[in-house]
C-alpha positions as CSV (number, residue, x, y, z in Angstrom):
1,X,-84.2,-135.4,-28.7
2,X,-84.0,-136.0,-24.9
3,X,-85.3,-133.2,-22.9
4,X,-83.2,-131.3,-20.5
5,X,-84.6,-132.5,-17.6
6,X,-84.2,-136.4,-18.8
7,X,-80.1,-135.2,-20.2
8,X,-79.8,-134.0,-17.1
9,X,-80.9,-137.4,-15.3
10,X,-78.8,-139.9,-17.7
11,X,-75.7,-137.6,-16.7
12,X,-76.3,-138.3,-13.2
13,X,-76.1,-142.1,-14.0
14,X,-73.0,-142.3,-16.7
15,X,-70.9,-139.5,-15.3
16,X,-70.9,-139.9,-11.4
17,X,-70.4,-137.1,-10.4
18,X,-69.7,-136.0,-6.5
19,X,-72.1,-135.4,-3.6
20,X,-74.6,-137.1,-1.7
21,X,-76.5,-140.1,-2.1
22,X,-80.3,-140.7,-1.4
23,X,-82.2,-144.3,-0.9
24,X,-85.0,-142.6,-2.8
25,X,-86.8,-145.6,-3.0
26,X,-87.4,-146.3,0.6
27,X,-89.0,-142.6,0.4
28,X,-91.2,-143.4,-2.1
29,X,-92.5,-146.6,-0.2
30,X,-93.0,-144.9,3.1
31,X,-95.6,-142.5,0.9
32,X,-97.2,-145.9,-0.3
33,X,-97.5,-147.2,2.8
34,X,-99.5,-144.4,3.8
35,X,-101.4,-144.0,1.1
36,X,-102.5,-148.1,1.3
37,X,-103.5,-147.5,5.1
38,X,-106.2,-144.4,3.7
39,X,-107.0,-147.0,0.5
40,X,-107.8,-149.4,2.7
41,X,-109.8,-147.0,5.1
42,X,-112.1,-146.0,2.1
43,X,-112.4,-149.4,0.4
44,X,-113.6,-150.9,3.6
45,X,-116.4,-148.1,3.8
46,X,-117.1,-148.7,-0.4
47,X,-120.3,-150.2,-0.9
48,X,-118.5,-153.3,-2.6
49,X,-116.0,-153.1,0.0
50,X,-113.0,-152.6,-2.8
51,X,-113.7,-149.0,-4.3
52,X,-110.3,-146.6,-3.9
53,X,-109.6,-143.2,-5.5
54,X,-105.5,-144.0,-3.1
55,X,-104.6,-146.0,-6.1
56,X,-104.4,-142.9,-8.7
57,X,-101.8,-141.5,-6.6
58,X,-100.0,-144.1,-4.9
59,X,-99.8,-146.8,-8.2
60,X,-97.1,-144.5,-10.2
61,X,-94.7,-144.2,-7.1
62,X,-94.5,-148.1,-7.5
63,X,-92.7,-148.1,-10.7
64,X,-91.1,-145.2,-10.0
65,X,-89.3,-146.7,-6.6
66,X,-88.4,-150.1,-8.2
67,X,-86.3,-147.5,-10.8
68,X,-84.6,-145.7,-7.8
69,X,-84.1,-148.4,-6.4
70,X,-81.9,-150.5,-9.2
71,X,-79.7,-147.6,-9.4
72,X,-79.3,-147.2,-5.5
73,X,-78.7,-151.3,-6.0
74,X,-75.8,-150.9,-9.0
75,X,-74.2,-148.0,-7.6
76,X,-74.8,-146.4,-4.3
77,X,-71.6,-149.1,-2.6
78,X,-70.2,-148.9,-5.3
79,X,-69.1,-145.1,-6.6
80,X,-65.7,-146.2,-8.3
81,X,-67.5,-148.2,-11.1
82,X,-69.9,-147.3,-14.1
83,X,-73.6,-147.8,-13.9
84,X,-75.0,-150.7,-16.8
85,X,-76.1,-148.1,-19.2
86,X,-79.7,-149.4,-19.2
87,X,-80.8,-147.4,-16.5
88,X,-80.5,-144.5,-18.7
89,X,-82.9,-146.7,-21.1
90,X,-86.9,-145.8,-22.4
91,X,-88.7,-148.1,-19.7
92,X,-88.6,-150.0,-16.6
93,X,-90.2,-152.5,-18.5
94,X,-86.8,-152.7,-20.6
95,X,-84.6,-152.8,-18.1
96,X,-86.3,-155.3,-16.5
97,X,-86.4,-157.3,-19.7
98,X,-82.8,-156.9,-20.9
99,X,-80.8,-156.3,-17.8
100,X,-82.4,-158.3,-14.7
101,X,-84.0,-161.0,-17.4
102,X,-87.4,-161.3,-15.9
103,X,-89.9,-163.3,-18.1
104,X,-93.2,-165.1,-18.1
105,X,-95.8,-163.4,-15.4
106,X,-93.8,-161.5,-13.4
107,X,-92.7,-159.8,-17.0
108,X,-96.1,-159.3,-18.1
109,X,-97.3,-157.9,-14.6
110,X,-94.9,-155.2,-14.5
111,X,-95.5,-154.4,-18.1
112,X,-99.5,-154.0,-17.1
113,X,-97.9,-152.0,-14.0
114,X,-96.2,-149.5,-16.3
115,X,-99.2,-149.1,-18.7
116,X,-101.8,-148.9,-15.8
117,X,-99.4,-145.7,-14.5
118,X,-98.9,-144.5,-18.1
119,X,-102.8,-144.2,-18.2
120,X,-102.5,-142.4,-14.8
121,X,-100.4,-139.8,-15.5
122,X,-101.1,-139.3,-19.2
123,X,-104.9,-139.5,-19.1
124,X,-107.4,-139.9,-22.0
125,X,-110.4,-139.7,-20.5
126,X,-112.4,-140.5,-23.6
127,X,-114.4,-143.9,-24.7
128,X,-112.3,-146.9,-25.1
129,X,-114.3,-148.2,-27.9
130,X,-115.2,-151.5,-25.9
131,X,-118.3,-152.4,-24.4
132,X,-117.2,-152.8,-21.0
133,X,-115.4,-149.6,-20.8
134,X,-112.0,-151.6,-20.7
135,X,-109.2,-150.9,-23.6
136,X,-108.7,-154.8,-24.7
137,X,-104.4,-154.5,-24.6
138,X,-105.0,-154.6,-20.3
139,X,-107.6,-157.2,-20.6
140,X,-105.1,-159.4,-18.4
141,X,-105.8,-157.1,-15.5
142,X,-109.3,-157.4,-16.0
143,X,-109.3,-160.9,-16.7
144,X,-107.7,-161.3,-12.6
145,X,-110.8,-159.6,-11.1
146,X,-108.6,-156.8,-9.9
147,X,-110.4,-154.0,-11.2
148,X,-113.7,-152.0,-9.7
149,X,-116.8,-153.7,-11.8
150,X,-120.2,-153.0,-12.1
151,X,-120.4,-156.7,-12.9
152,X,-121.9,-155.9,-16.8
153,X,-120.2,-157.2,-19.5
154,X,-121.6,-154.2,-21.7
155,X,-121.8,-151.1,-19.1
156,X,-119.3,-151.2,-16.8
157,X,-117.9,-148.1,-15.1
158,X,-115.4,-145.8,-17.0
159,X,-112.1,-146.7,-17.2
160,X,-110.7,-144.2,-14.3
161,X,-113.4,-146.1,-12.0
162,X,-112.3,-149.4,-12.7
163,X,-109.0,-148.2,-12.0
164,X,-109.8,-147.2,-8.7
165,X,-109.5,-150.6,-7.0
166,X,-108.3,-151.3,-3.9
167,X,-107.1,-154.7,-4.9
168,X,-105.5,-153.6,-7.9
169,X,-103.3,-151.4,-5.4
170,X,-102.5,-154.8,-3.3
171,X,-101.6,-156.2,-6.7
172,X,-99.1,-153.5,-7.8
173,X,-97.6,-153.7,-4.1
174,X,-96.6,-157.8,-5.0
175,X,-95.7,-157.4,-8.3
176,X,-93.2,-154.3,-6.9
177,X,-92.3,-156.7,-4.3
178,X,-91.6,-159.0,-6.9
179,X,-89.5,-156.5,-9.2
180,X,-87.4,-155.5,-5.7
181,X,-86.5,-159.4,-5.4
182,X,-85.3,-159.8,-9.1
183,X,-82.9,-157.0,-8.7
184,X,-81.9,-158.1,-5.4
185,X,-81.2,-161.9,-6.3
186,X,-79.4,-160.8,-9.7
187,X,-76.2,-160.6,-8.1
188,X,-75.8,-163.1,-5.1
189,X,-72.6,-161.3,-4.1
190,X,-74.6,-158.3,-3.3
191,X,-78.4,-160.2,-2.0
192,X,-77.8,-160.0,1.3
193,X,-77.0,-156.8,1.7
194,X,-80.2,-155.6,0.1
195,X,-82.4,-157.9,1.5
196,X,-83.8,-155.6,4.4
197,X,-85.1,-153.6,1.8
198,X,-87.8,-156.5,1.3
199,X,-88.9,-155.9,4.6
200,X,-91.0,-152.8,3.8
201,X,-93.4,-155.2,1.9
202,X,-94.0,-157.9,4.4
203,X,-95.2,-155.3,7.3
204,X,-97.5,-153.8,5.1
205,X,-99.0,-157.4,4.1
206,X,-98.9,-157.6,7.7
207,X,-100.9,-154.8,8.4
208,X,-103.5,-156.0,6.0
209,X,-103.6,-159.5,7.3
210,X,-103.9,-158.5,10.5
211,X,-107.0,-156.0,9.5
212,X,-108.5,-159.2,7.8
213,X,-108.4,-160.8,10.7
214,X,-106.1,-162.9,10.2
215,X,-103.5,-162.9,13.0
216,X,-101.8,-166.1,12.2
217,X,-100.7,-165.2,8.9
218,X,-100.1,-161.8,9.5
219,X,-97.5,-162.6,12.1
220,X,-95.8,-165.1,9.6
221,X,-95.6,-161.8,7.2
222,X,-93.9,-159.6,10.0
223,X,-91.6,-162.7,11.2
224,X,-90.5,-162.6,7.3
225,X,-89.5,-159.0,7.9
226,X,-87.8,-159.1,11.0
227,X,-85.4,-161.6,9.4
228,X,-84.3,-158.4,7.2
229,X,-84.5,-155.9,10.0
230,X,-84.3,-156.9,13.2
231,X,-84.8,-154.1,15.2
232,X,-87.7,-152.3,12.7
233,X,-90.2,-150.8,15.2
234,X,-93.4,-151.5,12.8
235,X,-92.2,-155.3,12.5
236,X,-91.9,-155.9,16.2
237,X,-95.0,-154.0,17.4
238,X,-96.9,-156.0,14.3
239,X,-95.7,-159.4,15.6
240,X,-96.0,-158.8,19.2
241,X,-100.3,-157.9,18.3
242,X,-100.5,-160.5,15.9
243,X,-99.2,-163.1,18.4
244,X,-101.3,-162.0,21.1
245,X,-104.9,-161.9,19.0
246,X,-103.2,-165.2,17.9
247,X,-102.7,-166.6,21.4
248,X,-99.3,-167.1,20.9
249,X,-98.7,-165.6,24.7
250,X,-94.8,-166.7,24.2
251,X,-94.1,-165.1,21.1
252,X,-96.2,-162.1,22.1
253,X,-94.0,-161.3,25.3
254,X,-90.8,-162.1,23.3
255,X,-91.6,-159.3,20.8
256,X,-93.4,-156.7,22.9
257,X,-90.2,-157.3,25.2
258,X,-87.4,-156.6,22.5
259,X,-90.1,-153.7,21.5
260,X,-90.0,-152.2,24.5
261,X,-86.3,-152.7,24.9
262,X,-85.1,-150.9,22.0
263,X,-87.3,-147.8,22.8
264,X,-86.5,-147.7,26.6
265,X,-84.3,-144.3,26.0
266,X,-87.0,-142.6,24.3
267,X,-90.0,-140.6,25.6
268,X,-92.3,-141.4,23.0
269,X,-96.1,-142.1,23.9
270,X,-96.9,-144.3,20.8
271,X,-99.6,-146.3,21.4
272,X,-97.8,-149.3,20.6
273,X,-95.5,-148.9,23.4
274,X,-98.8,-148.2,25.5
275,X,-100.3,-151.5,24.5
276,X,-96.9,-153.7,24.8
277,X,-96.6,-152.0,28.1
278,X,-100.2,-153.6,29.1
279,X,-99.4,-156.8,27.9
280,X,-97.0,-158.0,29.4
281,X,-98.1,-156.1,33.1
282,X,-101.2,-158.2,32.8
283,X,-99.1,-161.4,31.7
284,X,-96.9,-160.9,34.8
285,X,-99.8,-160.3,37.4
286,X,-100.9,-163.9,35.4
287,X,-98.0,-165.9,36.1
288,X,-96.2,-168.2,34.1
């Protein structure tokens, strides 16, 4: 029997009944983005550069955003017609399955997404019977070098340990990624519309690219995003750095200058604006 709390959910989806609407899921990625700047903060200080206790919090807001985010997707344009009745359904991993028809790897990933969250929030914290410490039905995770490892086949840290990877966050951010595109693509009459929404994930792999070092392909990832949203402030401040450690002085005062531009009736002191503002003062005393 369904609880009251999980009645009360389903009604929300089959009955549709008046009031306001929320893009929950863009909510729930703003706290993940957040949470991967700290991750990444403590796995660069790790002593194999990788440990993150982030992950146990931010991992189950993945799943949970990709499910807000097919019902804002079916319904939230569309309040005269029914919701598919799958997203009243057991899993993500079903309605993934049955109604968006993802197979192969990108099936399999989010099924080791939902079970990785599963052993989140509904811990057993006792031995998993194999030597390494790892239950053998997520050995595919294991088996991608994702995981926090001692590097011992036969004494390997305990399973919350291994969980707390840095890399396995970066992981569950693609294969989300990859879950937002399915839903997105599944109806062409309604992709471009929810396109933007992709845009989220390219600044953050942005952001880490461009904390790699690697300025070049980190302003490929926030070009990406600007093709969703224009005008999003992260997206043009990312570019306009990444150009300029890049030495891509055009591109640099092209973004910094629509940066600066779209926040020229605000008083804010971000530091962004601060080092746009720079920029392109010393580019000017410079010359063409």
């Amino acid at each position: 029997m369904p609880t009251r709390g999980k009645a009360n959910r389903s009604d929300r989806v089959t009955r549709r009944n008046s009031g306001a609407w929320a893009t929950a899921s863009q909510d729930l990625l703003q706290v993940v983005a957040k949470l991967f700047q700290l991750s990444r903060a403590e796995s660069a200080g790790a002593r194999d550069g990788n440990m993150s206790q982030f992950v146990y919090a931010a991992l189950p807001l993945l799943p949970a955003s990709v499910w807000s985010f097919a019902i804002e997707y079916e319904g939230i344009h569309y309040l005269a017609s029914s919701l598919p009745a799958e997203l009243t359904g057991p899993s993500l991993t079903a309605l993934m399955e049955t109604y968006y028809r993802i197979t192969g790897d990108l099936l399999e990933d989010c099924r080791d997404l939902m079970e990785i969250r599963n052993e989140i929030i509904h811990p057993v914290p006792l031995p998993t019977g194999t030597p390494d410490n790892w239950p053998d039905y997520l050995r595919r995770v294991k088996s991608k070098g994702l995981l926090s490892t001692s590097g011992s086949p036969n004494s390997d840290y305990v399973m919350f340990g291994q969980i707390a990877s840095h890399k396995l966050f970066v992981w569950a951010l693609d294969v989300t990624k990859n879950l937002y595109a399915a839903i997105i693509e599944s109806n062409p009459t309604k992709a471009r519309m929810f396109r933007p929404f992709l845009g989220n994930f390219q600044v953050l792999l942005g952001d880490l690219l461009l904390e790699e070092n690697q300025p070049g392909q980190a302003l490929a990832a926030y070009e990406a995003s600007l093709q969703f949203a224009p005008n999003r402030f992260n997206s043009l401040s990312g570019a306009g750095r990444a150009a300029e450690l890049a030495g891509a002085r055009s591109k640099a005062e092209t973004y910094y200058g629509q940066l600066l531009i779209m926040c020229k009736n605000t008083e804010s002191e971000r530091p962004e604006l601060h080092s746009a503002k720079s920029f392109l003062e010393k580019q000017a005393r410079l010359g063409p």
